[in-house]
VMD Tcl script that builds the backbone (N, CA, C; Angstrom):
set m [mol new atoms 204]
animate dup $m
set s [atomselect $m all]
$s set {name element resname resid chain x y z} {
  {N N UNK 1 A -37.818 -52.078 -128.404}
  {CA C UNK 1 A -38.742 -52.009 -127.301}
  {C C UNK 1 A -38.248 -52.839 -126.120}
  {N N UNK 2 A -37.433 -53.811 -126.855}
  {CA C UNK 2 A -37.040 -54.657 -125.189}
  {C C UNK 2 A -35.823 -54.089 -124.572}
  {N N UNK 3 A -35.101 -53.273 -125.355}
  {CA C UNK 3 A -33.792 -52.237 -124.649}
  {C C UNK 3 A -34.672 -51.627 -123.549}
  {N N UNK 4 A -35.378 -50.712 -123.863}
  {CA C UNK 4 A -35.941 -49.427 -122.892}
  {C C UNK 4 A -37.372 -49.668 -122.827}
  {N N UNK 5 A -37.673 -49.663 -121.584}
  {CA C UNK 5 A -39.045 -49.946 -120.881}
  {C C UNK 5 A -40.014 -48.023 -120.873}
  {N N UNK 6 A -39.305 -47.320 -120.904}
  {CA C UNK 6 A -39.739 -46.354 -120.818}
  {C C UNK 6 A -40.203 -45.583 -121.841}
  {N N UNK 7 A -41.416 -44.427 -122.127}
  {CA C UNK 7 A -41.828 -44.129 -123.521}
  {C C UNK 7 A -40.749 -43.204 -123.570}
  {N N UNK 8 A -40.446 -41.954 -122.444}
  {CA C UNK 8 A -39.360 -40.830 -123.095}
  {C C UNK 8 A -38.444 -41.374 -123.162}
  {N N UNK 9 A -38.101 -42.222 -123.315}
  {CA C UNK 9 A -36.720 -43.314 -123.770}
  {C C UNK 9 A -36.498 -43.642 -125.066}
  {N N UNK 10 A -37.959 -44.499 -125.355}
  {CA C UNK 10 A -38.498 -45.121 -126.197}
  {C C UNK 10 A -38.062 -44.125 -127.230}
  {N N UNK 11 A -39.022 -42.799 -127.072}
  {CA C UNK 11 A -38.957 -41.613 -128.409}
  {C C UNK 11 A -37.432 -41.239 -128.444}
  {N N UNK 12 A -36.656 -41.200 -127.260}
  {CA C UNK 12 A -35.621 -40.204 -128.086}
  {C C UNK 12 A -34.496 -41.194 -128.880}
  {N N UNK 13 A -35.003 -42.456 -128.221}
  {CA C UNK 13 A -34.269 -43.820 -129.441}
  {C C UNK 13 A -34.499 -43.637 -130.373}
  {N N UNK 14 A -35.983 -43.399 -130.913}
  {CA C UNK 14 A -36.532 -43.400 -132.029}
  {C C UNK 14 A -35.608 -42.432 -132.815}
  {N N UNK 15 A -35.887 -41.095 -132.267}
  {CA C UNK 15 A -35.521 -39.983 -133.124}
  {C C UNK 15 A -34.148 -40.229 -133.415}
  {N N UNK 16 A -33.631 -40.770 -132.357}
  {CA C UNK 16 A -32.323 -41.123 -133.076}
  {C C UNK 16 A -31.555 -41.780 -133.949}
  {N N UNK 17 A -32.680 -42.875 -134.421}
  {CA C UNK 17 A -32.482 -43.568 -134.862}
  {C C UNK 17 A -32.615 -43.322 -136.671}
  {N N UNK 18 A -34.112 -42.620 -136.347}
  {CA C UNK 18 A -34.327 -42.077 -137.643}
  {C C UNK 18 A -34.247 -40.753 -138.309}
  {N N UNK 19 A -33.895 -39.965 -137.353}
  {CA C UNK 19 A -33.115 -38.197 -137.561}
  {C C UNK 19 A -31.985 -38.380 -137.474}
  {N N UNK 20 A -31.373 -38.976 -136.857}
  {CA C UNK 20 A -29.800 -39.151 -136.352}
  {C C UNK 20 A -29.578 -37.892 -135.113}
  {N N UNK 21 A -31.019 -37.084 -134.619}
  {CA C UNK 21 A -30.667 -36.532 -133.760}
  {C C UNK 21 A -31.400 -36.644 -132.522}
  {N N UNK 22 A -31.287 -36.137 -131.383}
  {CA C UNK 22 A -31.947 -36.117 -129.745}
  {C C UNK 22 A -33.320 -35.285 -130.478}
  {N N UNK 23 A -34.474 -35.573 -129.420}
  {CA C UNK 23 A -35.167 -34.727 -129.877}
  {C C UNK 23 A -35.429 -33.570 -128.788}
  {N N UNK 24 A -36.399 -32.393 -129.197}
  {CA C UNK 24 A -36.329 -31.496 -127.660}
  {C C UNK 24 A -37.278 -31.731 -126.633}
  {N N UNK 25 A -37.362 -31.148 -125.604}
  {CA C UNK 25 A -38.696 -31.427 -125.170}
  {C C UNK 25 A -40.103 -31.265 -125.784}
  {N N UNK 26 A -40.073 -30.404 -126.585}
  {CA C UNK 26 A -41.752 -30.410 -127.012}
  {C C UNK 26 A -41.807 -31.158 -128.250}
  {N N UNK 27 A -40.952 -31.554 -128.883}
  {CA C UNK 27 A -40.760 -33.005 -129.446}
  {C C UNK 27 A -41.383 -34.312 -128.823}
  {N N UNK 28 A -40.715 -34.904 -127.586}
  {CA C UNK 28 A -40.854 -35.877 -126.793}
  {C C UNK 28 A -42.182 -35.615 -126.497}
  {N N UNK 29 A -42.464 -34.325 -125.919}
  {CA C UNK 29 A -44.205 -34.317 -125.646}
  {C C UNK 29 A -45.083 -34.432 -127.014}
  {N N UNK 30 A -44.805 -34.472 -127.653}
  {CA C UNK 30 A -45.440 -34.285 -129.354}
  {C C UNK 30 A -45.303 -36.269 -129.281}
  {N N UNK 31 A -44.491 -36.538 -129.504}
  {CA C UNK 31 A -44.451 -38.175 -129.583}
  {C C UNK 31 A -45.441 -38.991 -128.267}
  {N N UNK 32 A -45.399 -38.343 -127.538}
  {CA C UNK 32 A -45.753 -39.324 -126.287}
  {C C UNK 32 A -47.218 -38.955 -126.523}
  {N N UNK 33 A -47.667 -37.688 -126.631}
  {CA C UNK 33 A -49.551 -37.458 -127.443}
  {C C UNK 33 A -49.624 -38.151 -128.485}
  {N N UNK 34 A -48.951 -38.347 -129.464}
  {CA C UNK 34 A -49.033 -39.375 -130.317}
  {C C UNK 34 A -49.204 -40.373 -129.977}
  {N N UNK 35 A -48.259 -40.867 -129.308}
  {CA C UNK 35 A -48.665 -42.726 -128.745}
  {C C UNK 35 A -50.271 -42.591 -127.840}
  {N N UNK 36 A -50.438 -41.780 -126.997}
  {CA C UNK 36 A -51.604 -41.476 -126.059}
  {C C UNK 36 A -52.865 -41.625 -126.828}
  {N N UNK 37 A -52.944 -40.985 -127.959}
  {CA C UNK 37 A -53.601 -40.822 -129.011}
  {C C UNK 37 A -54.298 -41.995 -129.596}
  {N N UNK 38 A -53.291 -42.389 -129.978}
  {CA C UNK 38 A -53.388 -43.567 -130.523}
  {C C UNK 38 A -53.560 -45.237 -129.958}
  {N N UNK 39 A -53.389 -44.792 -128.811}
  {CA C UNK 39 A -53.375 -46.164 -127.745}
  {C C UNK 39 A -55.206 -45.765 -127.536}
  {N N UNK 40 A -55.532 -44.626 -127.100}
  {CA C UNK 40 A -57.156 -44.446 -127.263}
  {C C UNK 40 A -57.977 -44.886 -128.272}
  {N N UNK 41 A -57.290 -44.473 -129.257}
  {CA C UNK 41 A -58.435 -44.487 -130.845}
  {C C UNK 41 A -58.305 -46.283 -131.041}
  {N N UNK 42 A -57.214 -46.590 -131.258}
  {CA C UNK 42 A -57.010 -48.143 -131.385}
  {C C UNK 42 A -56.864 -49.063 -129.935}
  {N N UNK 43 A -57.519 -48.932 -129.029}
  {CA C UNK 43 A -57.459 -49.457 -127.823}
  {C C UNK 43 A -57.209 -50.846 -128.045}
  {N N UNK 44 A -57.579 -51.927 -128.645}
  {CA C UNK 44 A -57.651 -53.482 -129.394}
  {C C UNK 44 A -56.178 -53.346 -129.830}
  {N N UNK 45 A -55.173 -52.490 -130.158}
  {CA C UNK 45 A -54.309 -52.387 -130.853}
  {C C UNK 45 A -53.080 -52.548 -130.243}
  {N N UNK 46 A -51.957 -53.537 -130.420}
  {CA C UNK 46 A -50.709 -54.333 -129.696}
  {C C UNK 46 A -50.080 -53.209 -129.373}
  {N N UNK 47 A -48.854 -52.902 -128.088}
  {CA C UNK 47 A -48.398 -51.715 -128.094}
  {C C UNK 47 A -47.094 -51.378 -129.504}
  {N N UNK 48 A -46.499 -52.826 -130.050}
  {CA C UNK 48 A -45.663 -52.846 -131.171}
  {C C UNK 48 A -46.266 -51.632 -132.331}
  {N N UNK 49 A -47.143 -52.502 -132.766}
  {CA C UNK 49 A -47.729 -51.408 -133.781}
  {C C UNK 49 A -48.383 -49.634 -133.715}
  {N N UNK 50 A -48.540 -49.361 -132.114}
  {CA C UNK 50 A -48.445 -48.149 -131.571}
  {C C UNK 50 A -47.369 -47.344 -132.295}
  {N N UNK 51 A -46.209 -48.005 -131.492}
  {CA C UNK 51 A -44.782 -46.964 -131.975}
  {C C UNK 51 A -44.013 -47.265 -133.195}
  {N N UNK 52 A -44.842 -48.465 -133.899}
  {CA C UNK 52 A -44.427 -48.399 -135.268}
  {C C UNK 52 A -45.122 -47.652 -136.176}
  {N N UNK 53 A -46.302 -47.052 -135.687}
  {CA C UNK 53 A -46.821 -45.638 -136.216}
  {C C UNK 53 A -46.276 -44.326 -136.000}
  {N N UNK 54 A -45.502 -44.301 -134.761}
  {CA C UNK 54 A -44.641 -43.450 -134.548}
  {C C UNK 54 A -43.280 -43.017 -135.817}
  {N N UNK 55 A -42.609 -44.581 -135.876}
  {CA C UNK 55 A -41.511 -44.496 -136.205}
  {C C UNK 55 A -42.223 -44.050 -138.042}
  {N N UNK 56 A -43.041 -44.547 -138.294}
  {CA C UNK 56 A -43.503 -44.436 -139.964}
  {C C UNK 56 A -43.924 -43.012 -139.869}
  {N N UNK 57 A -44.457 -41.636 -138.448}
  {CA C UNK 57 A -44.388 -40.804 -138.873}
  {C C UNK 57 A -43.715 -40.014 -139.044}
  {N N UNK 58 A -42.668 -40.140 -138.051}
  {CA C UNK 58 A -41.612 -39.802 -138.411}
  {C C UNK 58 A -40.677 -39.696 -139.623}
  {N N UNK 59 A -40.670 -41.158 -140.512}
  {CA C UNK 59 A -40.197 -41.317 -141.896}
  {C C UNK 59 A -40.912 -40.730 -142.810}
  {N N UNK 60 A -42.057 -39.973 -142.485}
  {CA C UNK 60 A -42.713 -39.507 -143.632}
  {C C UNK 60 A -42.929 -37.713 -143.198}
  {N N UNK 61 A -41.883 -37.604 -142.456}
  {CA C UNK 61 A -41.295 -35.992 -142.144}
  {C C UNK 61 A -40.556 -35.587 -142.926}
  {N N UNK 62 A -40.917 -33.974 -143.315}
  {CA C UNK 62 A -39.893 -33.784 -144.308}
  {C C UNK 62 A -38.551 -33.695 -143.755}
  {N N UNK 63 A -38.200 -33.173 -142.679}
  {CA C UNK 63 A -36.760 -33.963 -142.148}
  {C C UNK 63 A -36.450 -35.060 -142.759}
  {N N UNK 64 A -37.047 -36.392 -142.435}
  {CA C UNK 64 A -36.573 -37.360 -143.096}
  {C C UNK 64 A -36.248 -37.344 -143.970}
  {N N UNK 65 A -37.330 -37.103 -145.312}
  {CA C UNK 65 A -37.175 -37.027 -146.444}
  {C C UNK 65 A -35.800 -36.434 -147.170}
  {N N UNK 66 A -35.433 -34.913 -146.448}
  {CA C UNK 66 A -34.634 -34.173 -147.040}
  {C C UNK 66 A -33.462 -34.539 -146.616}
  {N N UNK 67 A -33.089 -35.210 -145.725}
  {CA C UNK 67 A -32.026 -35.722 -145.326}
  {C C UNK 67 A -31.103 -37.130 -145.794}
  {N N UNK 68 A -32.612 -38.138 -146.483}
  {CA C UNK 68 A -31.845 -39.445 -146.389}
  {C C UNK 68 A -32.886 -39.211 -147.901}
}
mol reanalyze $m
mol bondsrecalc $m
mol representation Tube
mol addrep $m
């Protein structure tokens, strides 16, 4: 989070990190409603643990799964 200030940044780090690939655009829009989402429902909630819900849904994709 302290590399890149930006969320479409933010996500395609992510995906890269944990797909090993870029993601597409309606990917990035799929992640960034996610964070949106979730910054609403948990408003009280740090922005860390936001996109560490991200990154855990991601790990619990079957992509992930079938890959690693």
């Amino acid at each position: 989070m302290k590399q890149e200030k930006q969320d479409k940044k933010r996500v395609e780090e992510i995906y890269l990190r944990v797909l090993d690939r870029r993601p597409d655009g309606s990917e990035i829009d799929k992640g960034l409603t996610y964070l949106q989402s979730f910054r609403q429902k948990w408003n009280q909630i740090d922005e860390e643990k936001a996109w560490t819900s991200l990154c855990h849904a991601l790990m619990a994709s079957n992509e992930f799964i079938y890959v690693y």
